[in-house]
C-alpha positions as CSV (number, residue, x, y, z in Angstrom):
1,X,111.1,92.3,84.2
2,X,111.0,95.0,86.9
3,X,108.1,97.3,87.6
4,X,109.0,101.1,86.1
5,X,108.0,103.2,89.4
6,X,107.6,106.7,88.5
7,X,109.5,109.1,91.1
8,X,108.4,112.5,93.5
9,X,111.0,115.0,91.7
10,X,109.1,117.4,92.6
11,X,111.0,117.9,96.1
12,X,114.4,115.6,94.8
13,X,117.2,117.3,96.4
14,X,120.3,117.6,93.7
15,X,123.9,118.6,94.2
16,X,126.2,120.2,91.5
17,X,129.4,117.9,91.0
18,X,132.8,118.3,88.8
19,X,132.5,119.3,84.9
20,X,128.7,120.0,85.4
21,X,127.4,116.9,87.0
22,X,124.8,116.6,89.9
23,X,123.5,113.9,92.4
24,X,120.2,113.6,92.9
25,X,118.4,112.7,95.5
26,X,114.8,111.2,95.6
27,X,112.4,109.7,97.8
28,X,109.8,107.1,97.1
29,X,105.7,108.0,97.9
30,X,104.2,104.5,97.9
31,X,107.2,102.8,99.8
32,X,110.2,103.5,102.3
33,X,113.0,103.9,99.5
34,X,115.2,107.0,98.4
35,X,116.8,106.6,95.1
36,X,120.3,108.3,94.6
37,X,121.4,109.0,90.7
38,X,123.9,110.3,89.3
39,X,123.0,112.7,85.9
40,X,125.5,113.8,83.3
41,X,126.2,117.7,82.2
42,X,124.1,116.8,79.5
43,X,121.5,115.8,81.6
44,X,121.5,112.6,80.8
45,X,121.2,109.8,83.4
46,X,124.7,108.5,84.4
47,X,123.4,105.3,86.8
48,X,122.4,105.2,90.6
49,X,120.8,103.0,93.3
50,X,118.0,102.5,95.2
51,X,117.9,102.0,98.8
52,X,116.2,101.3,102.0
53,X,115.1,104.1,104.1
54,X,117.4,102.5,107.2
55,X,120.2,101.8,104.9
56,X,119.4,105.7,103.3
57,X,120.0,106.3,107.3
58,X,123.4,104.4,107.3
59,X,125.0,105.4,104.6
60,X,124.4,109.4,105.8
61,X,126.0,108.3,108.6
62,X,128.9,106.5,107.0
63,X,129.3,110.0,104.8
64,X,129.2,112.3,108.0
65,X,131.6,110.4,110.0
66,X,134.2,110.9,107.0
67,X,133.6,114.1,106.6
68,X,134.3,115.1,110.2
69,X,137.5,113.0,109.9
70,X,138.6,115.0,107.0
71,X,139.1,117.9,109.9
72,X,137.1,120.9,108.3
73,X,134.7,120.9,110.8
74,X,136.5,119.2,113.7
75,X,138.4,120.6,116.6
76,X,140.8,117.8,117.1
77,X,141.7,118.1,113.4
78,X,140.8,114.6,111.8
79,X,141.1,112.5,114.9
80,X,137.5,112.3,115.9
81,X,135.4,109.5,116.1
82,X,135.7,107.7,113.1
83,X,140.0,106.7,114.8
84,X,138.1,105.3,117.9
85,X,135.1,103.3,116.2
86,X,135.7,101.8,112.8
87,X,132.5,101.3,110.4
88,X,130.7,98.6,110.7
89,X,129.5,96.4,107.4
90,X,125.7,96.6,107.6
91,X,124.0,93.0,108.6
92,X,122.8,91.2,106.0
C-alpha cells in the first residue's frame, strides 16, 4: 500500500472551472513533485495526478504552446509555432 504524503496547501495555486469546479495545484516539500487535482463544487475531491517536477515543466509547455495556437494572444492568428514543430511524446 502507498505511503499517504501530506501536501503544502498552504501556497497550492487553484483555478475556478465550469459549474463551480477548481484545479489545484500543489507542490511537494520533501521531494521534486507537483500534484494537480481536480475538486468538485462541493468540494469534494474529483481525482488528479502526480508528477515529476521536469514533466510538471513539460506539460506547462505542452499547455502554452496550445494556447498560443488558439490565436488569442498571437499575431499570426493560430499559425505559430506549434504548425512548424509538433509535440514530442516525452522519453520514457
Amino acid at each position: 500500500m502507498g505511503k499517504v504524503i501530506p501536501l503544502h496547501e498552504v501556497d497550492s495555486l487553484v483555478m475556478p472551472l465550469a459549474e463551480g469546479a477548481s484545479l489545484r495545484v500543489t507542490r511537494f516539500l520533501e521531494s521534486p513533485r507537483v500534484a494537480l487535482s481536480v475538486h468538485g463544487p462541493g468540494g469534494g475531491d474529483a481525482g488528479g495526478i502526480i508528477l515529476h517536477a521536469d514533466r510538471a515543466r513539460l506539460l506547462a509547455s505542452w499547455l502554452l504552446r496550445m494556447a498560443n495556437e488558439c490565436g488569442a494572444d498571437d499575431p499570426e492568428g493560430g499559425r505559430g509555432a506549434l504548425n512548424a514543430r509538433p509535440l514530442a511524446p516525452y522519453p520514457a
